[in-house]
TORPA-4810 file (N, C-alpha, C, O; in nm, 3 decimals):
<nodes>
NODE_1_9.219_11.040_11.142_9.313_11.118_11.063_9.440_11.037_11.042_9.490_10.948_11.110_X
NODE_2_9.476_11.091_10.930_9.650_10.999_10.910_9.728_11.066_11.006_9.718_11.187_11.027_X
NODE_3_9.818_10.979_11.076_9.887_10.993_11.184_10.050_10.938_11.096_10.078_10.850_11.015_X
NODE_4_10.128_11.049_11.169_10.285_11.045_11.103_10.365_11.110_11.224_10.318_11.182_11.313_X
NODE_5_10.512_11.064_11.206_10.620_11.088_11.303_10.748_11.096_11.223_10.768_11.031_11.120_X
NODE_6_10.837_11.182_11.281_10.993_11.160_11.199_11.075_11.104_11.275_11.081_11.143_11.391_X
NODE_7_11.173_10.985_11.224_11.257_10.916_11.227_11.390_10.983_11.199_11.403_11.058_11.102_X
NODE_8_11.524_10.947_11.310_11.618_10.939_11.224_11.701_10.854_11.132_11.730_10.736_11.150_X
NODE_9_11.726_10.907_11.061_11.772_10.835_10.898_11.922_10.800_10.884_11.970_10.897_10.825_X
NODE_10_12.040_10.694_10.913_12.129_10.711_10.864_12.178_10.703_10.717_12.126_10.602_10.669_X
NODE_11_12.228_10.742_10.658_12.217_10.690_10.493_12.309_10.608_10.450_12.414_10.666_10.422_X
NODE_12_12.310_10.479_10.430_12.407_10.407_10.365_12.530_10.423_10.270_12.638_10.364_10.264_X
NODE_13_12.480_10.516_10.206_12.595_10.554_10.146_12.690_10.693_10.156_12.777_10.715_10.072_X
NODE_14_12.670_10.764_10.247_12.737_10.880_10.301_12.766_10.858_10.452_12.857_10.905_10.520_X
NODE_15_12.656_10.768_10.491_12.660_10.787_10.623_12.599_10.960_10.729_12.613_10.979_10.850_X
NODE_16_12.542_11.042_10.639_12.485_11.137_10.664_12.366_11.137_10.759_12.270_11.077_10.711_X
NODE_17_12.344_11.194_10.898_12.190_11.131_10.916_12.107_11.264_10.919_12.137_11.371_10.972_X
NODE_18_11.942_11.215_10.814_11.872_11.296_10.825_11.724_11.237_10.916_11.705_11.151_11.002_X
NODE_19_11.655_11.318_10.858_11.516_11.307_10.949_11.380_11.238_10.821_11.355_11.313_10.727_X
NODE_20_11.317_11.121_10.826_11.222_11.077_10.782_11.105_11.117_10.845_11.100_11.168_10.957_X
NODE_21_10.968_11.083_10.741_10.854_11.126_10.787_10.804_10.932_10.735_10.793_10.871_10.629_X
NODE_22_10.788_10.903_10.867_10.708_10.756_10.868_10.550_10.785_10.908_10.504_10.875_10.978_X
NODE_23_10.486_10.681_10.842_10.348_10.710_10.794_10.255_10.577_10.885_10.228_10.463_10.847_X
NODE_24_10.233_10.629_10.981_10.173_10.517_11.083_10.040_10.511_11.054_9.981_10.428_11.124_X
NODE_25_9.978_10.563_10.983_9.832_10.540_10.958_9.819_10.641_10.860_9.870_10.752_10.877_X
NODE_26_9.733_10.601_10.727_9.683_10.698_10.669_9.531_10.656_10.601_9.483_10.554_10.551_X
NODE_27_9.485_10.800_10.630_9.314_10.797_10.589_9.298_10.848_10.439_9.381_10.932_10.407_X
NODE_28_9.230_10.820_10.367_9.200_10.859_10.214_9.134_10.970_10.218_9.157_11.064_10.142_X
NODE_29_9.038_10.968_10.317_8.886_11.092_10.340_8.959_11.211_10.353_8.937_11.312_10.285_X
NODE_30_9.074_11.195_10.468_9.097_11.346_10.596_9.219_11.339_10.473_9.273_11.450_10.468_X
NODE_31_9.277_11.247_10.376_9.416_11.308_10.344_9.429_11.227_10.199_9.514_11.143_10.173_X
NODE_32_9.323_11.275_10.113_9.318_11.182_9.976_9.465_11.203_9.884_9.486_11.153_9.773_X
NODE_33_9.553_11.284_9.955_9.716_11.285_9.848_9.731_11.192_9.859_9.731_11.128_9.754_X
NODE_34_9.754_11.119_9.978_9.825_11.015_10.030_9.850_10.925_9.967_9.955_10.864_9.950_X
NODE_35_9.661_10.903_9.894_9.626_10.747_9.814_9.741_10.754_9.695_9.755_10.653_9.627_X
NODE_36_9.814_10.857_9.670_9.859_10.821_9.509_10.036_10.837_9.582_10.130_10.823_9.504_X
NODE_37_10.061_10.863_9.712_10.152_10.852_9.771_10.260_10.697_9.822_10.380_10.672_9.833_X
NODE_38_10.128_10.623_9.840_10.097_10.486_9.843_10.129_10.434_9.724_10.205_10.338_9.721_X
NODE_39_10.080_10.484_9.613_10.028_10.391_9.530_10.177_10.402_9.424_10.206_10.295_9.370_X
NODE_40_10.250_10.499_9.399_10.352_10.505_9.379_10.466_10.500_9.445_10.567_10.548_9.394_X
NODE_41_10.469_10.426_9.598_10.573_10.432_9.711_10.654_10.524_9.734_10.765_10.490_9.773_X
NODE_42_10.628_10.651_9.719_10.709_10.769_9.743_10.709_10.797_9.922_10.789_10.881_9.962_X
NODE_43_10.635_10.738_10.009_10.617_10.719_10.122_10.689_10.601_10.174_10.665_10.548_10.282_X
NODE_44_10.800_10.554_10.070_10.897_10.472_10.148_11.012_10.498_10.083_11.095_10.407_10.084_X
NODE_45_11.039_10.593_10.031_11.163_10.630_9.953_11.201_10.791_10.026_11.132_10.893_10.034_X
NODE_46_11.369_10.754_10.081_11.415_10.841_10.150_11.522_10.896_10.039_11.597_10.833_9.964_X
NODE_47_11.506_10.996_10.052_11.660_11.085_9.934_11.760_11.187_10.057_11.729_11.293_10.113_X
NODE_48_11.865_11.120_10.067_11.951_11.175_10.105_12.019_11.315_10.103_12.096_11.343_10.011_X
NODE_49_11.989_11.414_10.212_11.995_11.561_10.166_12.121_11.617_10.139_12.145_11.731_10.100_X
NODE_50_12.240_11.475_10.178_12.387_11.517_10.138_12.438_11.468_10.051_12.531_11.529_9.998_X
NODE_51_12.397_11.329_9.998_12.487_11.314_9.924_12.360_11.269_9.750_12.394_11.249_9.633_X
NODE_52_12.232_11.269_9.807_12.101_11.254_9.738_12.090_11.143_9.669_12.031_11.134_9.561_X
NODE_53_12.148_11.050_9.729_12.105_10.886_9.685_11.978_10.866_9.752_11.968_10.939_9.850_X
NODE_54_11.877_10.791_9.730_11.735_10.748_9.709_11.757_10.577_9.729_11.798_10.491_9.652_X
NODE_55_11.694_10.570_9.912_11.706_10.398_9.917_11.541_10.407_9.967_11.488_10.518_9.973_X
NODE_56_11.487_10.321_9.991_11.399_10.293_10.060_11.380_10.200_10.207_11.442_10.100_10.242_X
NODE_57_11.285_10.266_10.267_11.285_10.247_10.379_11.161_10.149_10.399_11.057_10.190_10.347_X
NODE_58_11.151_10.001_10.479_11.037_10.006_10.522_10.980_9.954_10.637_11.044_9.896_10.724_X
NODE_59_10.833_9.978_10.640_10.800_10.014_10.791_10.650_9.994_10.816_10.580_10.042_10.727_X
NODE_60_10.593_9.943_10.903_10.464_9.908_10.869_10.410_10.052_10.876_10.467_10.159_10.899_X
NODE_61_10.250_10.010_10.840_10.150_10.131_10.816_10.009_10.080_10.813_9.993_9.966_10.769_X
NODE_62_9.925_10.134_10.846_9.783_10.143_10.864_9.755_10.185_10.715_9.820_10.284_10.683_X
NODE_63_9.658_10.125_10.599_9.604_10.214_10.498_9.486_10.189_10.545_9.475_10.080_10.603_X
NODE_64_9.355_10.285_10.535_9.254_10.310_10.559_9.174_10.396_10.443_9.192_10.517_10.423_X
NODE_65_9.084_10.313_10.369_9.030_10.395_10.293_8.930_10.371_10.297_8.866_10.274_10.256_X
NODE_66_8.902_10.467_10.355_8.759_10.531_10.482_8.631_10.523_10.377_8.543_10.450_10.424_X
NODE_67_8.591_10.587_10.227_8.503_10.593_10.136_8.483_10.446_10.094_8.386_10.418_10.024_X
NODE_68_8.568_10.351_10.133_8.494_10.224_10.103_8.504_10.102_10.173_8.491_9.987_10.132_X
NODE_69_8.535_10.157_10.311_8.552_10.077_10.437_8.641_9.978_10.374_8.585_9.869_10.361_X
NODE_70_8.747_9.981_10.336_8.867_9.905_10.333_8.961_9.961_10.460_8.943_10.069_10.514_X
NODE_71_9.076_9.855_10.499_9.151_9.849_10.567_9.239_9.750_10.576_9.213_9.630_10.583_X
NODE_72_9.406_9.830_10.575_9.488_9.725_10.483_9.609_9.787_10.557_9.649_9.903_10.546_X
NODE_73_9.685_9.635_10.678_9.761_9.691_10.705_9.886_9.637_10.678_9.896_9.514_10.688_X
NODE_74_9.975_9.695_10.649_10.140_9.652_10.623_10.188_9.648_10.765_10.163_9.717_10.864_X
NODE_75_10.280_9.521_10.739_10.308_9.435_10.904_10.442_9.392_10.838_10.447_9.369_10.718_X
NODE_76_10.529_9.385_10.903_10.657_9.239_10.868_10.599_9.100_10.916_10.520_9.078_11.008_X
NODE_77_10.657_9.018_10.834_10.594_8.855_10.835_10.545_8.804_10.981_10.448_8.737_11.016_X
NODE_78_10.673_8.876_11.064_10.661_8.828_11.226_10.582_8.903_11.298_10.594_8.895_11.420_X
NODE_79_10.477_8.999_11.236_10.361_9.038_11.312_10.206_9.024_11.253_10.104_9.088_11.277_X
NODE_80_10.234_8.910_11.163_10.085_8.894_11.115_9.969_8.815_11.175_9.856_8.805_11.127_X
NODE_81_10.021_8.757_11.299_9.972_8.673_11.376_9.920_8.800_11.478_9.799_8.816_11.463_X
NODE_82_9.978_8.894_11.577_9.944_8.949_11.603_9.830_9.120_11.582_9.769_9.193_11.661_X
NODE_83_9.856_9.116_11.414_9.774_9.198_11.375_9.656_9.112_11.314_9.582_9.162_11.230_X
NODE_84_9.642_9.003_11.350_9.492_8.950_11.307_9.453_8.965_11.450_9.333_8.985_11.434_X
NODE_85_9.471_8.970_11.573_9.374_8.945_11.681_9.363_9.121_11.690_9.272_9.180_11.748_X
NODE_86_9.440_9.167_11.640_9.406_9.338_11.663_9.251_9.368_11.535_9.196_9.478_11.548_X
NODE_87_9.210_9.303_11.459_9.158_9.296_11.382_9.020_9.178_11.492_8.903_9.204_11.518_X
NODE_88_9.076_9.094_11.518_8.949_8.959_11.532_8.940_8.909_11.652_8.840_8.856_11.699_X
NODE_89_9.086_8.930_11.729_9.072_8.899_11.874_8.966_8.969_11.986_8.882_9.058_11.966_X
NODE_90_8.997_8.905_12.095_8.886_8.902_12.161_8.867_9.067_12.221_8.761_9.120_12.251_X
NODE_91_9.007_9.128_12.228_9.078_9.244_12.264_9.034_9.351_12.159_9.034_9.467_12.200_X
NODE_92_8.987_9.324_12.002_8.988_9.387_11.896_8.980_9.532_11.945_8.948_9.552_12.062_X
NODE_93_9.011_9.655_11.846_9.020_9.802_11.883_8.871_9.826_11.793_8.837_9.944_11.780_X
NODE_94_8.806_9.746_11.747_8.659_9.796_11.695_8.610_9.695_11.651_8.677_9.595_11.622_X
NODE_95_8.476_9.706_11.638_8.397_9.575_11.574_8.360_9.577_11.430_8.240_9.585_11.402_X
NODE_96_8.469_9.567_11.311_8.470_9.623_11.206_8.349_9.513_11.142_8.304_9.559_11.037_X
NODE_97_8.298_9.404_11.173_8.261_9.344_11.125_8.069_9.386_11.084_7.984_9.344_11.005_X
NODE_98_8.076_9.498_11.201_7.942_9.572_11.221_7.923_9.676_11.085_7.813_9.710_11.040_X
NODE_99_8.042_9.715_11.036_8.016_9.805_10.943_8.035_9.770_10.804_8.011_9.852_10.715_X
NODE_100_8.080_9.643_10.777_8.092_9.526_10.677_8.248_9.597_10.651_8.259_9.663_10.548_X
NODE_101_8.359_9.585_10.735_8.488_9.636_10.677_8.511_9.535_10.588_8.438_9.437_10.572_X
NODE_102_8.630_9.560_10.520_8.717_9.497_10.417_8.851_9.506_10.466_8.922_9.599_10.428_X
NODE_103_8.903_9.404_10.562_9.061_9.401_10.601_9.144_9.291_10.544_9.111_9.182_10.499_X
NODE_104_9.279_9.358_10.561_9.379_9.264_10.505_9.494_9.294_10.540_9.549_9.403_10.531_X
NODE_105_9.553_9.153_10.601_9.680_9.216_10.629_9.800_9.153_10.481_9.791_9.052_10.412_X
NODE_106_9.901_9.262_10.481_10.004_9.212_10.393_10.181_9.225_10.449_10.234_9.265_10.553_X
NODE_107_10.218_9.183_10.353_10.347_9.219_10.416_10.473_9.298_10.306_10.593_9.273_10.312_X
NODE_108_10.432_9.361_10.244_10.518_9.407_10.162_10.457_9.569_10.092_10.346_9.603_10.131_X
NODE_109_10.515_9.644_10.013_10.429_9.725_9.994_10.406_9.709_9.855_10.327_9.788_9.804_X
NODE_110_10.468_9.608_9.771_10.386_9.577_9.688_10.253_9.510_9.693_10.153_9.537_9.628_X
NODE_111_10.273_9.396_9.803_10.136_9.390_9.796_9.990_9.465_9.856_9.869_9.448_9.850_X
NODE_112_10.091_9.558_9.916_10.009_9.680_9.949_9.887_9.749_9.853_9.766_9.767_9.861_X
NODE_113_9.997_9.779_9.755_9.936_9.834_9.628_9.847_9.770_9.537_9.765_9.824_9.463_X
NODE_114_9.881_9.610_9.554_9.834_9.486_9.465_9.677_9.547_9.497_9.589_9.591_9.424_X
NODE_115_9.691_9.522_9.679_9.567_9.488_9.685_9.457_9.643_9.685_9.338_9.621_9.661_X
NODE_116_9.497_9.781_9.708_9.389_9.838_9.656_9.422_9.867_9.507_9.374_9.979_9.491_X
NODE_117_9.473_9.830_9.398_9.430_9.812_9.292_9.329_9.731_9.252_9.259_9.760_9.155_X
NODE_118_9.311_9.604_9.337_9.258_9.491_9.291_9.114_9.547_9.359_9.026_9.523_9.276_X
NODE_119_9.046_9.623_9.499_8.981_9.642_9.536_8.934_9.743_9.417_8.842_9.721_9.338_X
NODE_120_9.013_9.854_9.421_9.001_9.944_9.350_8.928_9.899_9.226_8.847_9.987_9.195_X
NODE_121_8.924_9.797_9.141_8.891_9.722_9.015_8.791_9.683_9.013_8.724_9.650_8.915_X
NODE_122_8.756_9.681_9.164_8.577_9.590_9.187_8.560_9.423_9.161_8.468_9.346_9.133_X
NODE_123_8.737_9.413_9.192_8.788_9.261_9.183_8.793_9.232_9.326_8.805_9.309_9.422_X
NODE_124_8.778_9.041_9.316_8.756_8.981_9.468_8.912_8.919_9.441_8.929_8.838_9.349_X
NODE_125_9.060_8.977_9.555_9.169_8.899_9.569_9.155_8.778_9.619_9.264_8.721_9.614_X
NODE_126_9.053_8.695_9.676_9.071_8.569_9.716_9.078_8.506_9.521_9.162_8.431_9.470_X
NODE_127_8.945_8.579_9.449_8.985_8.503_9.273_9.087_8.508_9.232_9.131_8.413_9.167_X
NODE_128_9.173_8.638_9.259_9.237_8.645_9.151_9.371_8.608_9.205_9.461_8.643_9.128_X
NODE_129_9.420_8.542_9.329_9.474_8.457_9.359_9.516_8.314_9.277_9.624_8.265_9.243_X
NODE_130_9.355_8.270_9.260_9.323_8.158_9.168_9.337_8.186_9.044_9.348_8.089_8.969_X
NODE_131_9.341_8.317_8.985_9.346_8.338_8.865_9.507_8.348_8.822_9.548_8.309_8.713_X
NODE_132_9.595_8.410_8.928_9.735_8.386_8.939_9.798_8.282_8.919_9.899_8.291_8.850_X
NODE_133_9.748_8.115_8.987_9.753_8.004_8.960_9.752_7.959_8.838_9.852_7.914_8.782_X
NODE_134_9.611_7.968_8.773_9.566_7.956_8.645_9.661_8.012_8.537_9.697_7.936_8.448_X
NODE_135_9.708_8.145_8.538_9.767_8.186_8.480_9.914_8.107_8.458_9.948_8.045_8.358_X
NODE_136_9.994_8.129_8.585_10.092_8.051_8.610_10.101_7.923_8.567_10.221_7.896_8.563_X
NODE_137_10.024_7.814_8.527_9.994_7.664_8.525_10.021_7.706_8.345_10.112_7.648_8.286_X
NODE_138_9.938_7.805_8.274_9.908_7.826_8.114_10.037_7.876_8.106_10.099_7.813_8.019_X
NODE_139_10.107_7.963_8.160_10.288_7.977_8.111_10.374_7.895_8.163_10.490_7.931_8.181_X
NODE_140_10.344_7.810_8.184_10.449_7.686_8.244_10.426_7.573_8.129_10.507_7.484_8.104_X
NODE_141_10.281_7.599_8.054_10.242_7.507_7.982_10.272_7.569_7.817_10.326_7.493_7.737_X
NODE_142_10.248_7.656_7.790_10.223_7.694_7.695_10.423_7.775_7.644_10.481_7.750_7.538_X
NODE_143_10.466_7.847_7.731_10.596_7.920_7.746_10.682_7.863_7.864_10.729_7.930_7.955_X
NODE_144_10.697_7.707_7.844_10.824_7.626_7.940_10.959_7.698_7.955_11.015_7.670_8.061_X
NODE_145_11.047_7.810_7.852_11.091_7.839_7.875_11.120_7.979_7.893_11.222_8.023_7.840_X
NODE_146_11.009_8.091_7.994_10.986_8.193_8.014_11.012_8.176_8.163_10.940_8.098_8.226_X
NODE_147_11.074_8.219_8.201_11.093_8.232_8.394_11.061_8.357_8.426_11.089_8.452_8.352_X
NODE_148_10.980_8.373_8.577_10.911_8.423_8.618_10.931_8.437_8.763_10.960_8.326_8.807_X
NODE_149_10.928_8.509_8.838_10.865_8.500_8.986_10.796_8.545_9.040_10.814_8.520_9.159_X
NODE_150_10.701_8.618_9.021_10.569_8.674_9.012_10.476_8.712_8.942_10.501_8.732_8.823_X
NODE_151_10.346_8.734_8.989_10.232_8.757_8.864_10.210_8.854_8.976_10.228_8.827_9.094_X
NODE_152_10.158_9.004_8.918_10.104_9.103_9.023_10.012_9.149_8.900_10.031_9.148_8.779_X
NODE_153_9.883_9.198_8.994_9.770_9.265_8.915_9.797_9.391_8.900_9.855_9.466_8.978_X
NODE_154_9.730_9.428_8.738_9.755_9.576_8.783_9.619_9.631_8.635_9.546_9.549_8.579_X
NODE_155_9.620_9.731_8.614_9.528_9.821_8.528_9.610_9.869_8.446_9.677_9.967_8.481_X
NODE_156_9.628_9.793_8.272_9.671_9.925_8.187_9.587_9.996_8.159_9.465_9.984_8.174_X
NODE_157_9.669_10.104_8.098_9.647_10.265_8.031_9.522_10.209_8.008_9.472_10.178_8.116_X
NODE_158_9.430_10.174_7.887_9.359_10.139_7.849_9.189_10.088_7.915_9.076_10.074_7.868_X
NODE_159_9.266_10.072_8.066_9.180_9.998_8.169_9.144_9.841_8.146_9.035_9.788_8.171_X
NODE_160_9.266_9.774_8.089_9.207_9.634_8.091_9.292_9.577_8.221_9.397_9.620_8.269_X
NODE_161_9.216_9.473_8.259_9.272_9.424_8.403_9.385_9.316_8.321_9.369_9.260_8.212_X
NODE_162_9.516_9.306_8.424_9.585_9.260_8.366_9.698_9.130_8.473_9.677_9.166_8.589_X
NODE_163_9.754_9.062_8.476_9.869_9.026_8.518_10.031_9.029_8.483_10.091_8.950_8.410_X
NODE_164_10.090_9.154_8.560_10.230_9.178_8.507_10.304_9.039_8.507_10.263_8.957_8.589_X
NODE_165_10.371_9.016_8.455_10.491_8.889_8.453_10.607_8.987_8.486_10.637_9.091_8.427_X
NODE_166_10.673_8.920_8.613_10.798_8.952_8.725_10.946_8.863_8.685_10.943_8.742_8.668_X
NODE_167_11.022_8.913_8.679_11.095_8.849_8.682_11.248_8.892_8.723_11.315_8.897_8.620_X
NODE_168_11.313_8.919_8.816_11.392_8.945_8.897_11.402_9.068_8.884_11.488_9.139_8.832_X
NODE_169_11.280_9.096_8.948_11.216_9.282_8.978_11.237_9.331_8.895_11.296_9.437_8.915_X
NODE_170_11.201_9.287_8.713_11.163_9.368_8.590_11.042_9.318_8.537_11.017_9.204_8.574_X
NODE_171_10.971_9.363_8.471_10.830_9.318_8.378_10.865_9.275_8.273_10.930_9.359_8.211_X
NODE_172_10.853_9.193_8.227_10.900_9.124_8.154_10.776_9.068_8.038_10.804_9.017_7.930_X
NODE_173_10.646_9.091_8.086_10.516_9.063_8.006_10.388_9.071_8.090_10.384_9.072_8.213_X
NODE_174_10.277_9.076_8.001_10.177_9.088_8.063_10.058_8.974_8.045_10.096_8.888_7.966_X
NODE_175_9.959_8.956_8.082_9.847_8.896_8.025_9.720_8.927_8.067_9.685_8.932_8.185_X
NODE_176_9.630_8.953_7.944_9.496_9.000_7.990_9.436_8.859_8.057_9.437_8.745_8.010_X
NODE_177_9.375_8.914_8.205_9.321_8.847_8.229_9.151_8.866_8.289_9.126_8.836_8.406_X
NODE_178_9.032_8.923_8.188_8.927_8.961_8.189_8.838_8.836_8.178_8.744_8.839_8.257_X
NODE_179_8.844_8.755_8.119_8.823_8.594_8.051_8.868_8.560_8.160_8.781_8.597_8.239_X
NODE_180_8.948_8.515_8.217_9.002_8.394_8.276_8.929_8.410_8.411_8.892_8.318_8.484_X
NODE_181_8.910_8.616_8.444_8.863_8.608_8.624_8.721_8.582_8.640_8.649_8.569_8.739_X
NODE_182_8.694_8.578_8.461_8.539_8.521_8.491_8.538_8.407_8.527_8.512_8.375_8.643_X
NODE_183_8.579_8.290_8.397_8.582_8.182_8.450_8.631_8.119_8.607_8.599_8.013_8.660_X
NODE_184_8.728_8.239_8.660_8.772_8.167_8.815_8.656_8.183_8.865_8.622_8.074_8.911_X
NODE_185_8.550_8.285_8.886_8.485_8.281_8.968_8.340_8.212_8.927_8.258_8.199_9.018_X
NODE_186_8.318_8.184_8.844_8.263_8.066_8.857_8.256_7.937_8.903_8.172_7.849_8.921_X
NODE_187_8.394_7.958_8.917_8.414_7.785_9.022_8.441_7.826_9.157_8.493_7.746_9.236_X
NODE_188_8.401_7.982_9.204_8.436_8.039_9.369_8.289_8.029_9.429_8.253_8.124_9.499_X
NODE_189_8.207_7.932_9.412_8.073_7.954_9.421_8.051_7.978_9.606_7.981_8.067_9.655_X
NODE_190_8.129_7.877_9.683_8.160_7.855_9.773_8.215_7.983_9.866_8.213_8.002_9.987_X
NODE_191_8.249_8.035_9.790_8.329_8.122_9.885_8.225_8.230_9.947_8.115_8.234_9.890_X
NODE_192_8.246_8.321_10.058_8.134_8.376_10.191_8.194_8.521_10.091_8.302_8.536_10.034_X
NODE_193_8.081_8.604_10.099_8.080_8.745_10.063_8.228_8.788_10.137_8.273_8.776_10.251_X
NODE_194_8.286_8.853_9.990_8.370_8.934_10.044_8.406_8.960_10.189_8.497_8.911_10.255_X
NODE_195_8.305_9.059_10.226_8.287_9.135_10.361_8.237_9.052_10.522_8.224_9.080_10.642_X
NODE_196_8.223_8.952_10.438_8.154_8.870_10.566_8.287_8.761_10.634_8.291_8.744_10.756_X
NODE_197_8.418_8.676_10.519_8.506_8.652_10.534_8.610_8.653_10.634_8.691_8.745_10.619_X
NODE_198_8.630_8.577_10.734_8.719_8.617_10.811_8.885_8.589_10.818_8.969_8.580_10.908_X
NODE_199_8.884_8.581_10.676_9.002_8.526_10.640_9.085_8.643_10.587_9.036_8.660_10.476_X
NODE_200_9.174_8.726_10.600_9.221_8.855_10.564_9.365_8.862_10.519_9.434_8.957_10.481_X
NODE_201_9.397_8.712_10.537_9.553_8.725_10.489_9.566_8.635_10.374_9.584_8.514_10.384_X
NODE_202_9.557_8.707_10.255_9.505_8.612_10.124_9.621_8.651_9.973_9.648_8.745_9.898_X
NODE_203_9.655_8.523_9.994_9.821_8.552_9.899_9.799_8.413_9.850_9.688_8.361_9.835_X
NODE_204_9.936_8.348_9.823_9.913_8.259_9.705_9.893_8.134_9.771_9.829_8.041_9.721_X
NODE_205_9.962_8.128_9.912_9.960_8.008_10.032_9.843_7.979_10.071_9.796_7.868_10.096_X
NODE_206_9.812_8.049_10.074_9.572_8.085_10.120_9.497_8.025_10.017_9.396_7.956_10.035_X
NODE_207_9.559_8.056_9.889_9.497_7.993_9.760_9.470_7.824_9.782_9.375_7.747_9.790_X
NODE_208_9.644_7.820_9.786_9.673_7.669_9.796_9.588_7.578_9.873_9.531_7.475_9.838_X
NODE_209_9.593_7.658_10.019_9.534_7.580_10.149_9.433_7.548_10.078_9.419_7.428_10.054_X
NODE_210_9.316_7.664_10.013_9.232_7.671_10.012_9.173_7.554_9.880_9.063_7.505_9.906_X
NODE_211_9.226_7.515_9.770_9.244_7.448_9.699_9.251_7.291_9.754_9.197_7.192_9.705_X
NODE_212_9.351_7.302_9.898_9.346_7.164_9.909_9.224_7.083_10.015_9.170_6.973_10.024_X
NODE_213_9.222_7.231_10.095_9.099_7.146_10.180_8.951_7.079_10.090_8.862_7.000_10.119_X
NODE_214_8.988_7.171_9.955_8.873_7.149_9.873_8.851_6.961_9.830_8.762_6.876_9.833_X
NODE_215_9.001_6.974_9.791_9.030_6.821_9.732_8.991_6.702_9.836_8.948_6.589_9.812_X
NODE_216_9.020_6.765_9.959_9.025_6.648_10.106_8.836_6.638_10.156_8.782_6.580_10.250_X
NODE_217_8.787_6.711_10.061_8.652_6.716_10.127_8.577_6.564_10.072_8.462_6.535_10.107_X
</nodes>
């Protein structure tokens, strides 16, 4: 079951303190609101009951979405080392590997969301990592003077898979990228089933590594 606790809250800008509801684990099955709770971060946004300014709060969390054995946990940077042996160590709290889980740790809650969108899509994030690259390399090439600091996946209206263009936390453009995640994965021939993978912390640094051990082979 999703498991939750309340916090107290001071508020930055009144200095008022109220009471938060922090979200230490949540299941999709026992508590399917949640998923769109998540998915729009309203589960990290505190509104102030005195003076009703709206900051956000954040805090790790367990996502668990139990209907498709995913598991995705939000950590700060300085516990991702220790939430892989809670996952793979010798100590592990289950043998997820018996039931073909799908884990990942992240550290933000965007990429929280990145990544069950991208699951959600019936997309593999180790590709579209590479497809981020790819992308990135064609607007550096093609639009030299478009600045950027992120590419995040997402689904328009329409349902075409897409990459937002970021740029000092506004959208600034998009690009279909349906074509291109074919072609990435055609050159992922190498890579171990999804589910079999023991690699769970997969961002753009993972790409890289992964790119270069290729070159050194």
């Amino acid at each position: 079951m999703s498991k939750h606790h309340m916090e107290k809250v001071t508020c930055p800008s009144c200095h008022h303190e109220g009471e938060f509801e922090v979200w230490d684990s949540i299941n999709t099955v026992l508590d399917p609101e949640m998923k769109e709770k998540v998915l729009n971060q309203s589960i990290f946004l505190y509104t102030c009951p005195n003076c009703g300014e709206t900051f956000r709060l954040n805090y790790p969390t367990l996502y668990h979405q139990m209907e498709d054995l995913i598991m995705i946990y939000l950590v700060p940077e300085s516990e991702v080392e220790k939430t892989y042996e809670m996952f793979y160590g010798e100590n592990a709290l289950a043998d997820f590997r018996t039931e073909k889980y799908l884990n990942r740790i992240v550290t933000s809650a965007n990429q929280l969301i990145e990544k069950i969108q991208i699951f959600d899509a019936g997309k593999d994030d180790r590709i579209m990592e590479l497809v981020k690259l790819l992308v990135a390399d064609s607007l550096h090439e093609n639009n030299p003077d478009k600045e950027f600091d992120e590419l995040r996946f997402a689904v328009d209206n329409d349902g075409t898979n897409i990459l937002v263009i970021i740029n000092n936390g506004e959208i600034t453009g998009a690009v279909d990228i349906d074509n291109m995640y074919e072609f990435a994965s055609s050159h992922c021939d190498d890579f171990k089933d999804l589910r079999d993978d023991d690699e769970i912390v997969i961002n753009r640094e993972w790409i890289l590594n992964k790119l270069a051990e290729a070159e050194n082979e």
